[in-house]
C-alpha positions as CSV (number, residue, x, y, z in Angstrom):
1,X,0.0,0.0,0.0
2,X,1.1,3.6,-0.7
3,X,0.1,7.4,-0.7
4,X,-0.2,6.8,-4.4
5,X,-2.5,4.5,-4.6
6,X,-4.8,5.6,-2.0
7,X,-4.8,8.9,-3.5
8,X,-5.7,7.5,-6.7
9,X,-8.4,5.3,-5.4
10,X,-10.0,8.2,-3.4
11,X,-9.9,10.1,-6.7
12,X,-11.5,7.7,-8.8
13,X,-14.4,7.5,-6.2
14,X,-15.1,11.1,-5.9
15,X,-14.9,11.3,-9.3
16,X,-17.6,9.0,-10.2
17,X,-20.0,10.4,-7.2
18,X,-19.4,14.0,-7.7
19,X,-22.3,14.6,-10.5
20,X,-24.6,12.9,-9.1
21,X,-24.5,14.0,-5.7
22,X,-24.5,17.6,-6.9
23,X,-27.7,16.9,-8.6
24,X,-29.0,15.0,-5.2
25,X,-28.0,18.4,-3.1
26,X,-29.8,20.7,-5.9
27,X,-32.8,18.9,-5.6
28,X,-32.9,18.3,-2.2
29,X,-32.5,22.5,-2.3
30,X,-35.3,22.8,-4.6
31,X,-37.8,20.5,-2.0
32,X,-36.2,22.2,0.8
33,X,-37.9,25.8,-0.5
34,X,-40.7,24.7,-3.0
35,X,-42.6,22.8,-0.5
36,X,-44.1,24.1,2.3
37,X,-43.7,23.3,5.7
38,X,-47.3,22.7,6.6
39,X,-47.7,20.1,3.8
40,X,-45.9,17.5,5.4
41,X,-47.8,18.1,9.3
42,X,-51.1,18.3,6.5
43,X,-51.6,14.5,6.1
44,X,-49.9,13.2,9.0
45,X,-52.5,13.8,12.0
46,X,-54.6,10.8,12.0
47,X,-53.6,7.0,13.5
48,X,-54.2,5.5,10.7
49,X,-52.8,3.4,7.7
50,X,-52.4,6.6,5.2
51,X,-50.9,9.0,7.5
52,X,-48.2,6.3,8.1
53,X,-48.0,6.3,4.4
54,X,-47.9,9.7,3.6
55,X,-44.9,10.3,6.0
56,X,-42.8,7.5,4.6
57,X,-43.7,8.6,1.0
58,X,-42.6,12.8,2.1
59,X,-39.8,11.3,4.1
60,X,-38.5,9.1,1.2
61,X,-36.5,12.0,-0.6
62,X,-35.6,14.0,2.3
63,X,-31.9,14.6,2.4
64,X,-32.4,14.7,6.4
65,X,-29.7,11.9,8.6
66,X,-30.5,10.2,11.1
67,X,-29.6,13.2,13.9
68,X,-31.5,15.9,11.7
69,X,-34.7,13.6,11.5
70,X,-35.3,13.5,15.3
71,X,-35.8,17.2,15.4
72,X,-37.7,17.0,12.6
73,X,-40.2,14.7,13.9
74,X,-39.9,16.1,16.9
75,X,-41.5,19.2,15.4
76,X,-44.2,16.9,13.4
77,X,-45.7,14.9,16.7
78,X,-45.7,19.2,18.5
79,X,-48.1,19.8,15.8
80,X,-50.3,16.6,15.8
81,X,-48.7,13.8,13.8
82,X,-49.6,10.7,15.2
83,X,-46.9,8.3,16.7
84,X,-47.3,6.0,13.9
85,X,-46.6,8.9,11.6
86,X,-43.7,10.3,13.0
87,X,-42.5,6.7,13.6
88,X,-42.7,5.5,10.0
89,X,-41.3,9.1,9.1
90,X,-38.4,8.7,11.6
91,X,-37.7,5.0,10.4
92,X,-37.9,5.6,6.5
93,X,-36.4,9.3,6.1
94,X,-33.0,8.6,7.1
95,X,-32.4,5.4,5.2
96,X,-32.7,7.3,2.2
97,X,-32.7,10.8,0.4
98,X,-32.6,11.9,-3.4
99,X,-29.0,12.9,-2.8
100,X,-28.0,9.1,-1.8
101,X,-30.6,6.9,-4.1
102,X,-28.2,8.8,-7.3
103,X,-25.5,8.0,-5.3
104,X,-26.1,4.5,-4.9
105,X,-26.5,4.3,-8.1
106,X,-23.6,5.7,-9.7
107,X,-21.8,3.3,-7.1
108,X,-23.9,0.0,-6.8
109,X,-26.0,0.0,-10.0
110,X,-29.8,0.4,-10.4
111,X,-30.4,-2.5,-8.2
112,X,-29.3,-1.4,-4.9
113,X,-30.8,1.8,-6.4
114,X,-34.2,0.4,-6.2
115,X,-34.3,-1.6,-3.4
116,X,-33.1,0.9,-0.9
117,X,-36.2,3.2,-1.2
118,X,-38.4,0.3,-1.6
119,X,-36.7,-1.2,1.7
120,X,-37.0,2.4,3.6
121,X,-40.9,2.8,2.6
122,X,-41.7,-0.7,3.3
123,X,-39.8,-0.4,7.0
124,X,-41.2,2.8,7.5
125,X,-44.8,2.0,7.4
126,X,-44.7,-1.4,8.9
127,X,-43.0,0.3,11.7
128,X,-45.9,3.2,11.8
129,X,-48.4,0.4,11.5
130,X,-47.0,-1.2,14.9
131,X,-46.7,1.2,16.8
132,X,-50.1,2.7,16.1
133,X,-51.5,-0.9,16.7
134,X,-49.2,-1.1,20.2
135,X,-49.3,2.5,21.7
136,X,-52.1,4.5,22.7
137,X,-52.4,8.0,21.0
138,X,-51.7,11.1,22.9
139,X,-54.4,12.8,24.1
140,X,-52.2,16.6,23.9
141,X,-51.3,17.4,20.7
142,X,-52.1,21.3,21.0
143,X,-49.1,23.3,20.4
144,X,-48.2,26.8,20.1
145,X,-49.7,29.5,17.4
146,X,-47.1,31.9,17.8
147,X,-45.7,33.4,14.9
148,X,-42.2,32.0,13.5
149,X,-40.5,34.2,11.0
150,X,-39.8,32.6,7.5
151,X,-37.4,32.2,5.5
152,X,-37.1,35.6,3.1
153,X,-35.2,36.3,0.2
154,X,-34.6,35.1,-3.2
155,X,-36.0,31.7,-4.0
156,X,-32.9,30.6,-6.3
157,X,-30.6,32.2,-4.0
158,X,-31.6,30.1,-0.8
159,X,-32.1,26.7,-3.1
160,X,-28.7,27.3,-3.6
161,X,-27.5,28.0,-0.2
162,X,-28.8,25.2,1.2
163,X,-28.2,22.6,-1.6
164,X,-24.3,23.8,-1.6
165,X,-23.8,25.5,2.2
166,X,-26.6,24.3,4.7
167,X,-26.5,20.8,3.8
168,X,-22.8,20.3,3.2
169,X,-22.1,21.6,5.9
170,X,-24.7,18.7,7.7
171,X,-23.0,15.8,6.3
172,X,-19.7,17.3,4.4
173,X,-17.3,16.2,6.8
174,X,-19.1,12.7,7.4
175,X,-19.1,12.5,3.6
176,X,-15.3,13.1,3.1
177,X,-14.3,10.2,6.0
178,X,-16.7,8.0,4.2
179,X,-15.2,8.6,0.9
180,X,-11.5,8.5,3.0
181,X,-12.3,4.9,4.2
182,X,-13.8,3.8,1.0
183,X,-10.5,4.2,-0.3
184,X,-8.3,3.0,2.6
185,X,-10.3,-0.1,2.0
186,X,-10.3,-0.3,-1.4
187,X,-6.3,-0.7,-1.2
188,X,-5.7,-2.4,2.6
189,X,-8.3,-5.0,3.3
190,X,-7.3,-8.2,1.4
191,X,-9.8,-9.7,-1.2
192,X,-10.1,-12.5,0.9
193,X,-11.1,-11.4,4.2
194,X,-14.6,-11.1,3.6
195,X,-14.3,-14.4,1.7
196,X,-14.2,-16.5,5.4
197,X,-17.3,-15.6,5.5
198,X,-18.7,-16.5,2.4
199,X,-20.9,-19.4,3.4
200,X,-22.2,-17.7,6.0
201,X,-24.0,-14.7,5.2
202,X,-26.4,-14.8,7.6
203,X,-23.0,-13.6,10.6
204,X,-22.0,-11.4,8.3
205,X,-25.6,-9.7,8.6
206,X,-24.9,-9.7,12.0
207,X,-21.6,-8.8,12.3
208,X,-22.3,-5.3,10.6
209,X,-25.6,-4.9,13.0
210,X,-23.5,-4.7,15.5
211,X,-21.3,-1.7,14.5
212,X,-24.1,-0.1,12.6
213,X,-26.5,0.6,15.3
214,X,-24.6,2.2,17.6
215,X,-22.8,4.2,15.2
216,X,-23.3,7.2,12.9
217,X,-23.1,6.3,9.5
218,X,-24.5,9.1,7.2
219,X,-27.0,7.4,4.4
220,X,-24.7,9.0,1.1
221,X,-21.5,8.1,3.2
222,X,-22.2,4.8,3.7
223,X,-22.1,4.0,0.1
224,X,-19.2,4.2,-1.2
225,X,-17.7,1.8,2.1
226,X,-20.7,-0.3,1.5
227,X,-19.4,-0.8,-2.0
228,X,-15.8,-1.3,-1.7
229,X,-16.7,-3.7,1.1
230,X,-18.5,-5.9,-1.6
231,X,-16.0,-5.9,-3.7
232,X,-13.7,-7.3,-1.2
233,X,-16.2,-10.4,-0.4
234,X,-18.6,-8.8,1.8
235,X,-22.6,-10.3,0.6
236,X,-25.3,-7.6,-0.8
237,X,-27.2,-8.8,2.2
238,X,-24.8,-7.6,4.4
239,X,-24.1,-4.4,2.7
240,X,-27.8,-3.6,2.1
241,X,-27.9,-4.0,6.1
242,X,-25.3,-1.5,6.5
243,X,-27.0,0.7,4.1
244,X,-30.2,0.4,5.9
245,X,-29.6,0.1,9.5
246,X,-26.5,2.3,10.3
247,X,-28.0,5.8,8.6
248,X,-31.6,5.0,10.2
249,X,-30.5,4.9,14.0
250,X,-27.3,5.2,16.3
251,X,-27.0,5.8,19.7
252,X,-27.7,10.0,20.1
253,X,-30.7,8.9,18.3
254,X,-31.9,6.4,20.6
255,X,-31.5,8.4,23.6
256,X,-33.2,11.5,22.5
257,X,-36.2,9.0,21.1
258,X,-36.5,7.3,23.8
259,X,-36.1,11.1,26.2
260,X,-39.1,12.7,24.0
261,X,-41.3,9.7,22.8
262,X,-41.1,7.2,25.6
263,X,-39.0,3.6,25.9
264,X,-41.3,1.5,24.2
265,X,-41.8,3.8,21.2
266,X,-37.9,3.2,21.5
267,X,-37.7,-0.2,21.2
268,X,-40.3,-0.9,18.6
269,X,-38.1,1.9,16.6
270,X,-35.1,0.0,16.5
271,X,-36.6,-3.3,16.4
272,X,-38.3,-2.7,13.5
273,X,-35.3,-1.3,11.7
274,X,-33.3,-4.2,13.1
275,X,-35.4,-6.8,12.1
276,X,-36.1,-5.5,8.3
277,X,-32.6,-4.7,7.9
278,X,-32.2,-8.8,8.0
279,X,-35.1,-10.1,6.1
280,X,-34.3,-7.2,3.4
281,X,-30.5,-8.4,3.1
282,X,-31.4,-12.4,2.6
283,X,-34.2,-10.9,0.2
284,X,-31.4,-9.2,-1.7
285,X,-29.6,-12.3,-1.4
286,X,-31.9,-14.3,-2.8
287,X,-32.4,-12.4,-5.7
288,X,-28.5,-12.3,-6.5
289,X,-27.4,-8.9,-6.7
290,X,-24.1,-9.3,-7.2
291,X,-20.6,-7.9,-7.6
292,X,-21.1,-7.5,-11.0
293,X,-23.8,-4.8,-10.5
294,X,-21.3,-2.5,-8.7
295,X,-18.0,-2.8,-11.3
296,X,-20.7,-2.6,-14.2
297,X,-21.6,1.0,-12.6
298,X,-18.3,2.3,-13.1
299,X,-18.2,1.2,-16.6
300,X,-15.2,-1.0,-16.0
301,X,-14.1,-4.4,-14.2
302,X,-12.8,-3.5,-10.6
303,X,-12.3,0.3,-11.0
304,X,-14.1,1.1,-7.4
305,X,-11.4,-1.6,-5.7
306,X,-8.4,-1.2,-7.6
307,X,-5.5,0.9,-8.3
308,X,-5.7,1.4,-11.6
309,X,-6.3,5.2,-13.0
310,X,-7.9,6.2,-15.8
311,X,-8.5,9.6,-17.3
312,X,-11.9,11.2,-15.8
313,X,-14.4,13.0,-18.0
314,X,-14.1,17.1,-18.3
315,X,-17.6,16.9,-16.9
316,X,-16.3,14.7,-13.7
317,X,-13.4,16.9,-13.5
318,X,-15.6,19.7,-13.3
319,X,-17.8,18.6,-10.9
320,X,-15.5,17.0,-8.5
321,X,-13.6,20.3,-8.1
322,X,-16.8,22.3,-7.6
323,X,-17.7,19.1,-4.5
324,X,-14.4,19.5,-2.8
325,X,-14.4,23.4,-3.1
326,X,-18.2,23.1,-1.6
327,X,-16.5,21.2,1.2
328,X,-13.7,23.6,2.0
329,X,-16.5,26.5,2.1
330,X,-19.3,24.8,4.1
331,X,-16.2,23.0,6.3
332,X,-14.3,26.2,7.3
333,X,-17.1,28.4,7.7
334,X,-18.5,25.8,10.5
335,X,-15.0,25.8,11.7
336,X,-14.5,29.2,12.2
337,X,-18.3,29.1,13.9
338,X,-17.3,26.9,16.2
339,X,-15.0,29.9,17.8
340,X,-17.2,32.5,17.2
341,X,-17.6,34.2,20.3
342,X,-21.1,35.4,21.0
343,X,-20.7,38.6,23.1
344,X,-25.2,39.5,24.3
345,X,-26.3,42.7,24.2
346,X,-29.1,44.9,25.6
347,X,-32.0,42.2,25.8
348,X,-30.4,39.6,24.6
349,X,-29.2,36.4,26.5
350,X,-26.6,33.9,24.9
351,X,-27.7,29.7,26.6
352,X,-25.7,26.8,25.9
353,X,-27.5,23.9,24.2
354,X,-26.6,20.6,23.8
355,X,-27.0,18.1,21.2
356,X,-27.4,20.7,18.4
357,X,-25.4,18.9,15.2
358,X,-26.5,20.4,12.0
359,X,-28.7,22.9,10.4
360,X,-32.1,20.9,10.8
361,X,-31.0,21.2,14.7
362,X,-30.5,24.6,14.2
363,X,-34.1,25.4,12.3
364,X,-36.0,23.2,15.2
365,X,-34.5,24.8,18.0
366,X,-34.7,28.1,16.7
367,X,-38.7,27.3,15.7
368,X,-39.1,26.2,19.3
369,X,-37.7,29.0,21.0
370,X,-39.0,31.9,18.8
371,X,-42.8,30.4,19.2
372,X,-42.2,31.5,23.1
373,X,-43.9,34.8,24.1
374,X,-41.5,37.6,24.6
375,X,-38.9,36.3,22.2
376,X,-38.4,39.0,19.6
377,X,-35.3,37.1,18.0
378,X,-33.3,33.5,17.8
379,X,-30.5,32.8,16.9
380,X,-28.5,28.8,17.4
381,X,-25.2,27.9,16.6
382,X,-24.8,24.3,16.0
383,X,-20.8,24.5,16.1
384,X,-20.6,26.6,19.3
385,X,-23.5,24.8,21.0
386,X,-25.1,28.2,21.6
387,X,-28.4,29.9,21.1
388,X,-29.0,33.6,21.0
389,X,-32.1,34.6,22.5
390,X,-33.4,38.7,21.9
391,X,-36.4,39.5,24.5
392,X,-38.0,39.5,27.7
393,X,-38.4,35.8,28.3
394,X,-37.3,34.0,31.1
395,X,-34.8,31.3,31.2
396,X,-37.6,28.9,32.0
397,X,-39.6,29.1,28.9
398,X,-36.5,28.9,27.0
399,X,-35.1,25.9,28.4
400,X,-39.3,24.6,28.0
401,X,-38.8,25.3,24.5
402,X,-35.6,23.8,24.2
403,X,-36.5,20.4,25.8
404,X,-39.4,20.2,23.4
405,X,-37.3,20.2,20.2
406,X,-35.7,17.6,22.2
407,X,-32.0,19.1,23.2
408,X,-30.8,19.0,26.5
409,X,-30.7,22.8,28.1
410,X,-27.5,23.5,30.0
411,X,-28.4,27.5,31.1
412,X,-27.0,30.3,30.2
413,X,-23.4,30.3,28.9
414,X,-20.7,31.7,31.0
């Protein structure tokens, strides 16, 4: 192994990901300020079979992972979705996103493509359906009517901003160590090591459950170690379970489930993704999605796995410097955030909030707080932990506020 050809794997890789997932962000930009809040809390009320549908279907091609999703659904049970609803939402949304279903297939061919929203829909709703069946409804869904302040400006301006700034910033860094490992793996796991496994793909199911709960995995970051891992010996079972159980829960996710929707809403959460994650990957199995799906997706034997270069397109070389410039932008800028230092004025408080990791944090809390009479003006900081709060409310409210977007409240900052 040398710097050379990691370098060269990692180059190949980004250079066959890079268009589509700057078509995934711009879309994801467009939904983001097309479609209107309300829309998706619209259909979503009722404990019933279509509401559980509805939120699997608008969760599907939302670019959200599986930290941004709790807020969200957080936000989606404050104004009346039922528990089925946000379940199936919470379940199918992060498995999945327009961004990562074009990824997986300019990496893993228009199999995996397929199956992995077909998976995530399917989960989602029999996970809704259980829990509807298996937990009493809430009897207080009221929530607050207090005006929030939109989102202003020009519409092409703020597709862009978030395709290429908001949500890179979300999963930029995550994205890069994916792509890092892809390629570390690519060039140091032996072809065979996976291969002890062969006969028994059932473990390796298994095996990967137990690193993929528990951790983070981001659901466009996931592919491209998903992939190399097949082409070292690992079964499409076992990298469809990877796919679909390490993006849809970790452990920040199952505490702040279980803190704002109750243990056994918990537990049905992750069993259901548990479960389907296994009977999904010996479906895939069965069907024989193979290796040959993946190297036909890069238009030559092996390219994803080997060192051999070859010559991008102008087109990939185009896009894959626009992605990694994206990066450095949305990267430093969070960077430099993260040391901002937040000096209040008149009427203004700064409190220190915990659990804040990307912008869809950032929109919940600041939703939350700003509902709160006497706040004239929020402002969180994901990096610095921090939320700005302009007004005459009392510490109280705000930490209320706070707790019910589901973040822990830590007072104000010294």
């Amino acid at each position: 192994m040398s710097w050379h050809d990691f370098f060269l794997s990692f180059l190949t890789i980004v250079n066959e990901m890079s268009p589509y997932l700057l078509l995934g962000f711009l879309i994801a930009g467009v939904l983001h300020v097309f479609v209107p809040h309300k829309f998706y809390s619209k259909y979503l009320s009722a404990s019933n079979k279509r509401s559980v549908v509805y939120a699997a279907l608008l969760g599907i091609p939302l670019p959200l992972c599986s930290c941004g999703v709790i807020p969200t659904a957080i936000g989606l049970k404050n104004e009346g979705a039922s528990k089925g609803a946000v379940a199936s939402f919470l379940i199918a949304t992060p498995q999945t996103g327009i961004d990562s279903i074009l990824a997986t297939f300019s990496l893993m061919g228009l199999g995996f493509a397929v199956v992995r929203p077909v998976a995530a829909l399917v989960t989602g709703v029999c996970g809704g359906l259980l829990i509807n069946r298996l937990l009493p409804a809430d009897c207080d869904t009221s929530c607050s009517t207090a005006a929030v302040c939109a989102e202003r400006g020009n519409r092409l301006w703020r597709v862009l901003r978030y395709a290429y700034f908001d949500m890179i910033q979300d999963i930029g860094l995550r994205l890069l160590m994916g792509l890092l490992l892809a390629a570390l793996i690519n060039i140091a796991v032996p072809d065979e090591f996976f291969l002890t496994f062969g006969s028994q793909p059932l473990l390796q199911m298994f095996v990967i459950l137990v690193f993929a709960v528990p951790m983070y995995i981001c659901s466009t970051g996931s592919i491209p170690i998903a992939a190399a891992l097949m082409m070292k010996g690992l079964s499409p079972g076992a990298a469809l379970v990877m796919l679909m159980a390490g993006p849809a829960v970790n452990l920040a996710s199952i505490l702040v489930v279980r803190k704002s929707l109750g243990s056994k809403f918990t537990w049905l959460y992750v069993l259901t993704i548990v479960v389907f994650s296994l009977l999904f990957g010996m479906l895939i199995n069965a069907l024989g999605i193979s290796v040959a799906g993946i190297t036909a997706s890069y238009g030559m034997q092996g390219a994803c796995c080997t060192v051999e270069h070859t010559e991008p397109t102008i087109f990939q070389s185009i896009c894959s410097t626009l992605l990694v410039l994206f990066i450095i932008i949305a990267l430093s800028m969070k960077f430099i955030d993260r040391f901002k230092k937040q000096k209040p004025e008149a009427g203004t408080v700064v409190y220190a909030v915990e659990g804040m990791r990307c912008n869809h944090c950032k929109a919940a809390v600041e939703k939350s707080v700003g509902k709160q009479k006497g706040v004239t003006s929020c402002e969180a900081n994901p990096a610095a932990n921090t939320i700005v709060v302009t007004g005459n409310a009392s510490s109280d409210e705000v930490r209320k506020a706070v707790e019910k977007a589901g973040f822990e409240f830590k007072g104000v900052k010294g």
